[in-house]
SERO-4910 file (N, C-alpha, C, O; in steps of 0.05 Angstrom, whole numbers):
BEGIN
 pado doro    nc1    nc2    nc3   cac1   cac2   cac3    cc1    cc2    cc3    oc1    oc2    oc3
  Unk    A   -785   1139    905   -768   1115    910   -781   1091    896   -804   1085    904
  Unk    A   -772   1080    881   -777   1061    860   -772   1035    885   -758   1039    905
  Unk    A   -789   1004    878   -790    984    889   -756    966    892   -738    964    876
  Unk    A   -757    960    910   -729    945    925   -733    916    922   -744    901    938
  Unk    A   -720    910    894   -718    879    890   -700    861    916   -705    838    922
  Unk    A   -679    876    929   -666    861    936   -685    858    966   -683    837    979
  Unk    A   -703    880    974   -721    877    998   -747    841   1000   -754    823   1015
  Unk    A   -750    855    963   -773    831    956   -757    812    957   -766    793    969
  Unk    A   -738    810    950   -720    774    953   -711    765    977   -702    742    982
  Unk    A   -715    789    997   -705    777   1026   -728    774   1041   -723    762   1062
  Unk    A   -755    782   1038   -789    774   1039   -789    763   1035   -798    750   1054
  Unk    A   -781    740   1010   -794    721   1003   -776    694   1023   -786    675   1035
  Unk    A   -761    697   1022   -738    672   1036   -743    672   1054   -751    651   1065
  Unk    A   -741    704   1074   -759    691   1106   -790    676   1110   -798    660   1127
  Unk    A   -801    685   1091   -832    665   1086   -827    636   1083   -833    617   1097
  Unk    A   -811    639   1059   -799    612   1053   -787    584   1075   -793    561   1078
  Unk    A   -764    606   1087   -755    591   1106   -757    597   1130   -736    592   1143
  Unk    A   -781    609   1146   -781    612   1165   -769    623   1185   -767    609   1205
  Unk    A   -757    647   1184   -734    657   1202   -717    670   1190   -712    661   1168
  Unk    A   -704    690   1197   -674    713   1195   -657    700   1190   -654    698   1166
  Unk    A   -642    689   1202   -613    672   1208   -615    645   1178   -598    645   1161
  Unk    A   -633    628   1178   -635    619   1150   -634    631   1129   -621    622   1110
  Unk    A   -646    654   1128   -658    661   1105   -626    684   1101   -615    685   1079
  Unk    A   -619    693   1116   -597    707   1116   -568    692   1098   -555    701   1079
  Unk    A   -564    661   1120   -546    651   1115   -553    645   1073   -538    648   1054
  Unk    A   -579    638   1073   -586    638   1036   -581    658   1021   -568    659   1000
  Unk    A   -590    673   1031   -571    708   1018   -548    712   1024   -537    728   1010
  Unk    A   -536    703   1040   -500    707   1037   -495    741   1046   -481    758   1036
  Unk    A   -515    739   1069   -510    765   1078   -519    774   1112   -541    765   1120
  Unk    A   -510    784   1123   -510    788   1152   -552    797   1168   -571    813   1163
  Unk    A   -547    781   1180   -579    792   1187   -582    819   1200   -606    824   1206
  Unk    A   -567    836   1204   -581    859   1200   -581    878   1176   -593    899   1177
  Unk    A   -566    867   1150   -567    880   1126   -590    862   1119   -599    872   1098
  Unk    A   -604    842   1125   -630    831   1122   -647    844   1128   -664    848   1111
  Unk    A   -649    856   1158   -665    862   1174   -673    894   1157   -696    901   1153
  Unk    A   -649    910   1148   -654    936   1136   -663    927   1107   -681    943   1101
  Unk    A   -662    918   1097   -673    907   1076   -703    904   1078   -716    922   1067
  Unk    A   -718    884   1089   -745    887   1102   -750    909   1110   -770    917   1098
  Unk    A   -739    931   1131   -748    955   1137   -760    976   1118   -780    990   1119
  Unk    A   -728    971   1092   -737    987   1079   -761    989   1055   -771   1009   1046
  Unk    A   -767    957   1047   -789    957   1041   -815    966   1052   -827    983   1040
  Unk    A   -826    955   1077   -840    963   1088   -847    988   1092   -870    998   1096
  Unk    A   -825    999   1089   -829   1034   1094   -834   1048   1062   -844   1068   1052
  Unk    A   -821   1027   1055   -839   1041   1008   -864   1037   1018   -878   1056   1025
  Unk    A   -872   1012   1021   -891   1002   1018   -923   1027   1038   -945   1035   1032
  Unk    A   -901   1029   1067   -922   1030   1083   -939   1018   1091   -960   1029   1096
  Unk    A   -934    992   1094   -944    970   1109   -926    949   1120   -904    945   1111
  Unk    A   -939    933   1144   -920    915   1151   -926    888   1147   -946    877   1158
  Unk    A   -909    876   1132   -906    849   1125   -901    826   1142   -912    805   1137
  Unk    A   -884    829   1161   -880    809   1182   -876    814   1205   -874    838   1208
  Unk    A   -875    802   1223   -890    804   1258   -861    784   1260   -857    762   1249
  Unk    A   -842    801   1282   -826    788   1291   -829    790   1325   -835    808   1340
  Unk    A   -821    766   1329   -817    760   1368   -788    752   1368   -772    750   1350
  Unk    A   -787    747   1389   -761    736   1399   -757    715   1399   -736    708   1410
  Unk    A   -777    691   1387   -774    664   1378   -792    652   1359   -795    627   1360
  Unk    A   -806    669   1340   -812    666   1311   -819    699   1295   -820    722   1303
  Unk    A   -823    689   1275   -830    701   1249   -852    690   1237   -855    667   1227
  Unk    A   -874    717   1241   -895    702   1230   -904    726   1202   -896    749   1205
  Unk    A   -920    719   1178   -934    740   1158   -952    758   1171   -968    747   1186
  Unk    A   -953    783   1171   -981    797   1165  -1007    786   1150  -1005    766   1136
  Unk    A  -1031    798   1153  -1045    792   1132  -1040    804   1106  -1055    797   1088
  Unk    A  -1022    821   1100  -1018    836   1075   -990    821   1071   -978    818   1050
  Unk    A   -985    815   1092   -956    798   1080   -962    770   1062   -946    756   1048
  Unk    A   -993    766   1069   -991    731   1072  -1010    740   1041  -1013    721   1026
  Unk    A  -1018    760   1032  -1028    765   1007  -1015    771    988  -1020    767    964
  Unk    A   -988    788   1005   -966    796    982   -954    778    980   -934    787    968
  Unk    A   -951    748    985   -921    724    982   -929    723    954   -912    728    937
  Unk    A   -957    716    945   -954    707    914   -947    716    894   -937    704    876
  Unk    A   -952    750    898   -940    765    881   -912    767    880   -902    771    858
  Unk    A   -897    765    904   -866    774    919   -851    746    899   -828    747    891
  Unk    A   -864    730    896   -853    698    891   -852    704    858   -832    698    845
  Unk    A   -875    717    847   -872    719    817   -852    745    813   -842    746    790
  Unk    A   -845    764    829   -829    786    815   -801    773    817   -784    779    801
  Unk    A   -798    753    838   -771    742    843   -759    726    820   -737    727    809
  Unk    A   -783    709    819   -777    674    796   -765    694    776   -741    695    772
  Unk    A   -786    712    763   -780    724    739   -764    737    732   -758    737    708
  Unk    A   -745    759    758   -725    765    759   -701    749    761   -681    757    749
  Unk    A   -698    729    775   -684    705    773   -689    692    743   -666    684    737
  Unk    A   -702    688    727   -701    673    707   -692    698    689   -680    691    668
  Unk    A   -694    715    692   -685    741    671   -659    745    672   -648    754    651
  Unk    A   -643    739    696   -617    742    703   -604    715    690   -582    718    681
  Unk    A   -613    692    688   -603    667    681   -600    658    653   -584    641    644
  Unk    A   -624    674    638   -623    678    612   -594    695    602   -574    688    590
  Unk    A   -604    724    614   -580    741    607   -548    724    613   -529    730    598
  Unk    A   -546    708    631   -522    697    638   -503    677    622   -479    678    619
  Unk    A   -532    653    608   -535    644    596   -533    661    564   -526    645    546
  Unk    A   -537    681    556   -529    691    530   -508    700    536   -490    698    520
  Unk    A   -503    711    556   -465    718    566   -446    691    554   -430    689    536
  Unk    A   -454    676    569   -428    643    570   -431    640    538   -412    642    522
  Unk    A   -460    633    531   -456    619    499   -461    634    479   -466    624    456
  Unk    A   -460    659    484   -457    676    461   -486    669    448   -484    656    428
  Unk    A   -511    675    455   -539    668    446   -547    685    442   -539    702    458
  Unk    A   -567    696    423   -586    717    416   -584    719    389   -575    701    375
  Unk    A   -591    739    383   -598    751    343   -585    774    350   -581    784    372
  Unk    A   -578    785    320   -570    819    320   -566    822    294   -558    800    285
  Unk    A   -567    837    279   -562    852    249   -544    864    243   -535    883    256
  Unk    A   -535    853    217   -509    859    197   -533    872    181   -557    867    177
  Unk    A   -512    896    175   -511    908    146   -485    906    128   -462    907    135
  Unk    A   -494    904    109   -474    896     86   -481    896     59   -502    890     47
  Unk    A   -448    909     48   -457    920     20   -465    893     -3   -444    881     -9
  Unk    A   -483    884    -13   -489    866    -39   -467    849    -43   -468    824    -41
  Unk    A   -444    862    -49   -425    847    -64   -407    823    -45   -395    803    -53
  Unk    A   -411    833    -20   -408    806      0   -420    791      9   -408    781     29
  Unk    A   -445    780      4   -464    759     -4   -467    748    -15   -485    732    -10
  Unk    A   -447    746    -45   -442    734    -61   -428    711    -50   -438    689    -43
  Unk    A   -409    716    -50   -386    693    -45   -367    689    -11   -360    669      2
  Unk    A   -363    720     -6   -356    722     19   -356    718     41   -337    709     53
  Unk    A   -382    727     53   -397    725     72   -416    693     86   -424    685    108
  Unk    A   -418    685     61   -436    662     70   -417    637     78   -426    615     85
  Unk    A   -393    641     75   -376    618     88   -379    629    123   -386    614    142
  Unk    A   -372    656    126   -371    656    146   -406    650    161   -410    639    182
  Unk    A   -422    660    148   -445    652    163   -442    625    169   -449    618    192
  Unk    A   -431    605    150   -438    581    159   -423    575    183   -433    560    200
  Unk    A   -394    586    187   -388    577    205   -394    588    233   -383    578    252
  Unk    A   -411    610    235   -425    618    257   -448    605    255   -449    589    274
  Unk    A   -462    604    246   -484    578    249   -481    549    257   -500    535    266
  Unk    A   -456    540    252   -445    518    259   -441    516    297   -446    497    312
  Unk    A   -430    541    302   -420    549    326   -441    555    345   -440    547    368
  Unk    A   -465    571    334   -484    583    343   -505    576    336   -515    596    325
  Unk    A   -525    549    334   -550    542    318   -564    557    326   -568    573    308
  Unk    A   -574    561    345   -595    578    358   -595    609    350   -614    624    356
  Unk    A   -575    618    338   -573    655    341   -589    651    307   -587    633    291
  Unk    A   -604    680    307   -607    679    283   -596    705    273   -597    722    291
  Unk    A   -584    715    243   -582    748    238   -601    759    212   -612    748    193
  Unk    A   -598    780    220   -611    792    202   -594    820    187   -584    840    196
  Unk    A   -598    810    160   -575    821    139   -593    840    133   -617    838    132
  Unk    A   -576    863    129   -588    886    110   -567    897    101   -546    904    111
  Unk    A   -578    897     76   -562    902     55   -566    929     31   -586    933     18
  Unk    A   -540    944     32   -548    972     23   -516    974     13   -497    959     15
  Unk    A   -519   1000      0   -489   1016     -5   -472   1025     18   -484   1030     39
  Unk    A   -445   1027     18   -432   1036     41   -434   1055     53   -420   1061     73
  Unk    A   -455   1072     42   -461   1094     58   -488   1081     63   -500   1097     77
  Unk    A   -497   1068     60   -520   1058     77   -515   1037    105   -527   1034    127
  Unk    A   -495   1028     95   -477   1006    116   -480   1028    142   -496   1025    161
  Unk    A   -460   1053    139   -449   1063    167   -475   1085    172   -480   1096    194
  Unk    A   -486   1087    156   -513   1101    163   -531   1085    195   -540   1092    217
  Unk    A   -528   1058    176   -549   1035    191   -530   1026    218   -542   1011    234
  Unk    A   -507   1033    223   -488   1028    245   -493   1048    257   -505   1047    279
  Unk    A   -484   1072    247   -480   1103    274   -508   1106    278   -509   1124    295
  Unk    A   -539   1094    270   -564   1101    268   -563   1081    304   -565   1089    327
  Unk    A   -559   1054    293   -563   1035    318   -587   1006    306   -596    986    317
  Unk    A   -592   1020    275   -610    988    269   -593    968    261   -606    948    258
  Unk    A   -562    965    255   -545    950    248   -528    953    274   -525    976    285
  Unk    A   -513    923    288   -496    924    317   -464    930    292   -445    944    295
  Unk    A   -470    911    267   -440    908    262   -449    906    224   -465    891    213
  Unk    A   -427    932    210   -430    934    179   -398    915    168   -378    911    181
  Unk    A   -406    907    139   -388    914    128   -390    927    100   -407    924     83
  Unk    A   -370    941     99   -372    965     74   -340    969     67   -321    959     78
  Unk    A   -341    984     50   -314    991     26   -308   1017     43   -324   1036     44
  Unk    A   -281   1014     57   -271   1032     68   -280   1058     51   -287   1053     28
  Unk    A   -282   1087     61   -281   1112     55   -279   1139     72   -257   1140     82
  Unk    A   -291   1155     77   -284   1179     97   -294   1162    121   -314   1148    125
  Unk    A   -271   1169    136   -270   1170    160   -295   1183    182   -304   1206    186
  Unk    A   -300   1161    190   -333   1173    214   -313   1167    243   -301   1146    247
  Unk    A   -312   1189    258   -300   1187    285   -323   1165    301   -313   1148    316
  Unk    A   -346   1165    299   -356   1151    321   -365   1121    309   -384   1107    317
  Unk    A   -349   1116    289   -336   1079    280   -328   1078    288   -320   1096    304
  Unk    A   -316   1051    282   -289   1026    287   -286   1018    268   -301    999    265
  Unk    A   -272   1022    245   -260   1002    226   -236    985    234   -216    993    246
  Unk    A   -242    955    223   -230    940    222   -225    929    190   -243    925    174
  Unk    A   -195    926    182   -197    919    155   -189    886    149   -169    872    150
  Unk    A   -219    884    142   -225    849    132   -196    847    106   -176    834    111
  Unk    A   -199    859     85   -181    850     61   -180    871     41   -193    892     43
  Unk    A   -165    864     24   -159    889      3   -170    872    -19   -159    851    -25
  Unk    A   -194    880    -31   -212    871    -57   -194    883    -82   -194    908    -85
  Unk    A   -177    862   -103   -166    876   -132   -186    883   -147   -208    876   -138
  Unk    A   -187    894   -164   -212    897   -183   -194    888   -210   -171    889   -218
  Unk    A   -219    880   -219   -209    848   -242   -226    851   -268   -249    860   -269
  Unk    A   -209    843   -291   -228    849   -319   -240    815   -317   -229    793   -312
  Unk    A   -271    824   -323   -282    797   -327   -299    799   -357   -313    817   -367
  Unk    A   -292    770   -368   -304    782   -399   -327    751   -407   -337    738   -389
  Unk    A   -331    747   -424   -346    729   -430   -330    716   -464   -327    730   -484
  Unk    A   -320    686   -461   -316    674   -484   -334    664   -507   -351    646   -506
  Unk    A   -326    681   -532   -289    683   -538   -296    713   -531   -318    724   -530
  Unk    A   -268    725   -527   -254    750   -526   -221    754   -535   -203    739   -527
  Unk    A   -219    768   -545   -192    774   -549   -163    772   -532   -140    766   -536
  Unk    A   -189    785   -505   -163    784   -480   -161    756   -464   -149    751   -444
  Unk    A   -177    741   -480   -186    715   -459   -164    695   -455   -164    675   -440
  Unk    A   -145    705   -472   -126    676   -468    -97    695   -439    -78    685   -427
  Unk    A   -106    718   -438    -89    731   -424    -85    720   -387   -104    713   -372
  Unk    A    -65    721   -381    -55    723   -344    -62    747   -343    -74    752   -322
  Unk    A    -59    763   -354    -70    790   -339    -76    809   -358    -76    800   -380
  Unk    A    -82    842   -356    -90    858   -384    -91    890   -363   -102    893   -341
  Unk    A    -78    906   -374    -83    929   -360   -100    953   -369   -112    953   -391
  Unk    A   -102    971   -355   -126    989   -364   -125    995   -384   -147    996   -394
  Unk    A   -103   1001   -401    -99   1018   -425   -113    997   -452   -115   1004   -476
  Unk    A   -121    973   -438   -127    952   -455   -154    952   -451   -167    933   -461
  Unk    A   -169    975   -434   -197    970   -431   -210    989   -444   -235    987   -448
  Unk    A   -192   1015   -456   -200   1033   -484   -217   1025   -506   -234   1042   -513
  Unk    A   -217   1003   -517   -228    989   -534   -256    972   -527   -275    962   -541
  Unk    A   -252    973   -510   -272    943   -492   -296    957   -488   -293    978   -476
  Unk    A   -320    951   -495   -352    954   -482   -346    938   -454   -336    916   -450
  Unk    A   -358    963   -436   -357    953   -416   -378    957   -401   -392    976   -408
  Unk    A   -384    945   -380   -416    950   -359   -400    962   -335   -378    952   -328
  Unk    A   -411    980   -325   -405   1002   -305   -419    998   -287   -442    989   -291
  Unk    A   -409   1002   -260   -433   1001   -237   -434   1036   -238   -420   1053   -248
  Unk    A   -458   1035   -221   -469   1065   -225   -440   1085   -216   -416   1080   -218
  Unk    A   -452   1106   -205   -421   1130   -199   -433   1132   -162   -418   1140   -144
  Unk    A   -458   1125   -159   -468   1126   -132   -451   1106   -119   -444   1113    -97
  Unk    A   -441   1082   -126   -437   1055   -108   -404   1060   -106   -389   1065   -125
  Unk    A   -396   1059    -79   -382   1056    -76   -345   1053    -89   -325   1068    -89
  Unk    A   -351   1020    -99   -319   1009   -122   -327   1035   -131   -315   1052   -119
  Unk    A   -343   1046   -148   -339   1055   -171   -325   1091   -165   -310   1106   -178
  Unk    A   -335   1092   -147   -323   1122   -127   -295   1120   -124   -279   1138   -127
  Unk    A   -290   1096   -117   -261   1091   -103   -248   1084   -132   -224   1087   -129
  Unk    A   -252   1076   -155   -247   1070   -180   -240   1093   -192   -216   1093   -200
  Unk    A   -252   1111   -196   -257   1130   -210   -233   1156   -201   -223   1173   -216
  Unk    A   -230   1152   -171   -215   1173   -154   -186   1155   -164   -167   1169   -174
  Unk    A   -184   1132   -163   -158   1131   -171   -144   1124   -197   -121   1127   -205
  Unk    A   -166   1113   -208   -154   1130   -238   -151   1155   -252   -141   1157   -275
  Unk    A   -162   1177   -232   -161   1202   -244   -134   1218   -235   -127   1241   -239
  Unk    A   -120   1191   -219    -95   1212   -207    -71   1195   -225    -47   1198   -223
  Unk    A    -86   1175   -243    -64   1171   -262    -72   1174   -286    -62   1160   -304
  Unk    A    -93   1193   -294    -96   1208   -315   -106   1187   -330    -91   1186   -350
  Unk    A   -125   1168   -331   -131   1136   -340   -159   1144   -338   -171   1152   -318
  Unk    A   -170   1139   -373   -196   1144   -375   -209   1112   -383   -196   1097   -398
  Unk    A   -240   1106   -369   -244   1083   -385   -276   1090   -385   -291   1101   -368
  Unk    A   -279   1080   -413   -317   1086   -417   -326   1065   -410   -317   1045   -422
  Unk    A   -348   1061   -389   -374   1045   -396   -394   1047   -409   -410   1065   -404
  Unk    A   -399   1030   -431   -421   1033   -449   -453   1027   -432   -475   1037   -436
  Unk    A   -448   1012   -419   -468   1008   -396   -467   1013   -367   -446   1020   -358
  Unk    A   -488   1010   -351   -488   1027   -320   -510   1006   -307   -532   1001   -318
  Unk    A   -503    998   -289   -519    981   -275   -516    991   -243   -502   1010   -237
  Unk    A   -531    976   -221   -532    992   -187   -514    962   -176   -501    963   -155
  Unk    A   -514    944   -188   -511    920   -172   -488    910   -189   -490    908   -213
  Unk    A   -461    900   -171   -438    879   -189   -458    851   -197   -459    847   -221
  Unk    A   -471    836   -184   -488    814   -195   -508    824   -223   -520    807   -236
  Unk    A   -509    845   -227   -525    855   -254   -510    838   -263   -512    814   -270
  Unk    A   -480    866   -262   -460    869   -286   -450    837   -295   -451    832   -319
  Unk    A   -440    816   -276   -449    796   -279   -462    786   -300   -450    783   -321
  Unk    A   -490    779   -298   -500    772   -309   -505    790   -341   -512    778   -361
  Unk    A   -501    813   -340   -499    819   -375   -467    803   -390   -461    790   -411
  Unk    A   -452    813   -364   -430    797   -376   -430    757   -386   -413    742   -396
  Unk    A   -453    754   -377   -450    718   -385   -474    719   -406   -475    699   -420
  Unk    A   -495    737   -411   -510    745   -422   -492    746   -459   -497    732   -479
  Unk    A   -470    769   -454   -448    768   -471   -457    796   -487   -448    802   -509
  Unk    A   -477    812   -469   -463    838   -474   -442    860   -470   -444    881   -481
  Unk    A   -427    856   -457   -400    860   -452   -393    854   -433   -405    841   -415
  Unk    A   -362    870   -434   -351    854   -413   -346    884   -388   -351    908   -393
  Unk    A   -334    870   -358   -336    880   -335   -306    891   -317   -285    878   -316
  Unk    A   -309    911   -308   -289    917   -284   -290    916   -258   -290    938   -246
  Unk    A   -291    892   -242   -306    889   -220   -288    880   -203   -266    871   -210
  Unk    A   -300    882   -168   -278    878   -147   -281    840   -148   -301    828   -157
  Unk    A   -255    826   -136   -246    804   -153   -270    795   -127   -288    782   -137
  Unk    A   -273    797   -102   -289    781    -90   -320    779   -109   -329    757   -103
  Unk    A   -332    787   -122   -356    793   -132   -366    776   -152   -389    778   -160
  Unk    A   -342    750   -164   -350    720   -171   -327    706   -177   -311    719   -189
  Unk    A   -321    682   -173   -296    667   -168   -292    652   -198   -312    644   -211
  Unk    A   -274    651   -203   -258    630   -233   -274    606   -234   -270    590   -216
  Unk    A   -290    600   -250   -308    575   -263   -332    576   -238   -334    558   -221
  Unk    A   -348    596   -237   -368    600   -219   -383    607   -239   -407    603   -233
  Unk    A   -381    616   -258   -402    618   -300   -386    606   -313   -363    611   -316
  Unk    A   -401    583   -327   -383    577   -352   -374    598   -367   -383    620   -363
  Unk    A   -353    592   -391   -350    614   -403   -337    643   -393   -330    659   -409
  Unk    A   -335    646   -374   -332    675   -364   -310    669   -354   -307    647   -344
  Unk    A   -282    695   -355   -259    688   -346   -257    719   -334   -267    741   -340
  Unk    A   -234    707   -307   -233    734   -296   -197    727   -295   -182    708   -290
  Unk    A   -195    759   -303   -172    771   -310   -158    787   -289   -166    809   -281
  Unk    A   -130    772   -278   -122    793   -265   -118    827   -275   -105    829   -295
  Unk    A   -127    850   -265   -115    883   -280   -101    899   -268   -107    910   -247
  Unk    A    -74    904   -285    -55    917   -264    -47    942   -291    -54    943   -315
  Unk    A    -30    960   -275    -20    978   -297    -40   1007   -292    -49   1017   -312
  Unk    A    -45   1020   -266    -30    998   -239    -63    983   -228    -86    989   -233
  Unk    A    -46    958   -210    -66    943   -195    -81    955   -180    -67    961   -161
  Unk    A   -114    967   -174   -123    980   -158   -146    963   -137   -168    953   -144
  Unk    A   -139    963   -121   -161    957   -102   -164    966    -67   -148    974    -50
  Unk    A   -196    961    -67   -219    968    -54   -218    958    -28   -224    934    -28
  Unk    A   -213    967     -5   -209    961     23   -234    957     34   -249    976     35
  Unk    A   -243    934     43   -268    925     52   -264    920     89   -248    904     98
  Unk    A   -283    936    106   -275    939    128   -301    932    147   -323    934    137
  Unk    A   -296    922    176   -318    916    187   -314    943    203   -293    955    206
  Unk    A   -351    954    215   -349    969    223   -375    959    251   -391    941    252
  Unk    A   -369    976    264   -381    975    290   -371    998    303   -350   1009    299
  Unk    A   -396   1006    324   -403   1038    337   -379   1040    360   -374   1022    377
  Unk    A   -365   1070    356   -342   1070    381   -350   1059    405   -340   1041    419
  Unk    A   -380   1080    408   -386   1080    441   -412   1050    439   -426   1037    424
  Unk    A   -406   1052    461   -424   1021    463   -416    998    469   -392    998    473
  Unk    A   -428    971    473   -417    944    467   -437    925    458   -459    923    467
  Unk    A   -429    914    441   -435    893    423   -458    882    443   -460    888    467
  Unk    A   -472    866    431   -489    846    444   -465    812    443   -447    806    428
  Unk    A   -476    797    464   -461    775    455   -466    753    434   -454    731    434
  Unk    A   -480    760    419   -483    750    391   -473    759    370   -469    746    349
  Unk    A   -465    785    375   -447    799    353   -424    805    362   -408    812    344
  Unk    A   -416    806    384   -393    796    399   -370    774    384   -346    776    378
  Unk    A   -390    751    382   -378    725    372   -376    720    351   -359    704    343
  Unk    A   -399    737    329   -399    740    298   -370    758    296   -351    750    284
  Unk    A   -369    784    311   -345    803    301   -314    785    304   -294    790    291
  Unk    A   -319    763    327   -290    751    328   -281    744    317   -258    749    312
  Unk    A   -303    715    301   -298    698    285   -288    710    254   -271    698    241
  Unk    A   -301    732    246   -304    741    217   -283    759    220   -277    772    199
  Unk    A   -266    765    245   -239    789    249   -211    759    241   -190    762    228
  Unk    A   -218    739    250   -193    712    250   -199    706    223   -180    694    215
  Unk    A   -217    709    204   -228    697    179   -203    701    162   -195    724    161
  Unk    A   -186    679    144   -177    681    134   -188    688     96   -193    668     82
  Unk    A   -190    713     86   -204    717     60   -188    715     41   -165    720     47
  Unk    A   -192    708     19   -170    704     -6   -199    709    -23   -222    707    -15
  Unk    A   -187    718    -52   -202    724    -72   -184    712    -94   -191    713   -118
***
């Protein structure tokens, strides 16, 4: 039989206040669910703590040695409960996102700010991997809440879908296609292009649906990261096929991003979090805010 907090909290109040019927009416509970309460400590314990008569209440000597200790398991349990209560009401604490690269760019950090705005005190901690590292780091339990590029279905997620990412020709001026509103694949035959690897995600989900419209396109280059490809592209070794959240119109000089259709394909970017379980209330309040988030690319 493990120790009886609610025994030690009704010890300490009769010490405190001198008597059953006080100390009762402070607990909000009948004096003989007091009285069994005391009993049944005493009887863990095997010793007796207080000496009752029929017109006081006085300590044992083991009672009058145990108050100091009885007083620190209480405070501390009381302050442990007040904290927790207190991260209940204001949504307080830390907890970790995982998330794929390419929403750190531009995406994500609006919304941090406006949870930081909301929440000074919480801090998170990002980790950042491929989408199979995302739901790895979710169904594992070192991430409370991912986001990643929709793909097979894991029964013990939750997807939620943030937005539908286009994937966009981005080139570096001058270019041929640069004065274009838009340019379709059959126009990317010709084009040196930088590739994200065949491991990452877009490029999985890229690849699967151009192959069901019989649409071949070479990359002359292969990079792990859209921020590489990026930067070769402003570099001005060629140009890119990338999801449109992954850098915004006059965010590089020089560099223009091209709507690509023929046909338009894009990349479902989804929040994920574990079926069974519940959130902490820090990621509670991150998952609300970033589920109402209005995203445009």
């Amino acid at each position: 039989m493990k120790i009886d907090f609610d025994g030690v909290q009704a010890f300490v109040a009769i010490a405190e206040l001198g008597g059953f019927s006080k100390a009762a009416r402070e607990l909000h509970i009948t004096q003989t669910a007091l009285t069994r309460r005391i009993q049944k400590l005493e009887a863990y314990l095997g010793l007796k703590l207080l000496d009752r008569t029929t017109r006081r209440v006085e300590l044992t000597v083991v009672g009058r040695e145990f108050l100091p200790q009885a007083r620190s398991i209480v405070g501390e349990m009381t302050s442990a409960v007040e904290r927790l209560k207190d991260m209940s009401q204001r949504s307080t604490g830390n907890f970790t996102l995982a998330c794929i690269p390419s929403m750190t760019s531009h995406v994500l950090p609006g919304v941090i700010r406006q949870y930081a705005k909301a929440h000074p005190d919480n801090r998170i901690r990002l980790l950042d991997g491929s989408s199979d590292e995302v739901r790895t780091a979710v169904l594992g339990g070192q991430a409370e809440l991912g986001i990643a590029v929709q793909g097979e279905k894991q029964p013990d997620l939750v997807e939620t879908l943030l937005f539908a990412d286009p994937l966009v020709f981005v080139c570096r001026t001058p270019h041929p296609l640069q004065e274009r509103s838009s340019v379709t694949w059959s126009d990317m035959r010709d084009t040196d292009l930088v590739g994200v690897s065949s491991f990452v995600a877009t490029r999985l989900f890229m690849d699967y649906q151009l192959a069901k419209r019989n649409i071949r396109v070479h990359a002359k280059y292969e990079v792990q990261h859209h921020a590489t490809a990026v930067n070769l592209v402003a570099a001005g070794v060629a140009s890119a096929i990338l999801p449109s959240s992954a850098i915004r119109e006059g965010d590089r000089p020089g560099i223009r991003k091209i709507a690509l259709g023929g046909p338009t394909v894009k990349r479902r970017v989804v929040l994920l979090r574990a079926r069974h379980g519940s959130l902490s209330p820090a990621a509670e309040a991150f998952h609300a805010l970033i589920r109402k988030t209005p995203f445009g690319n």
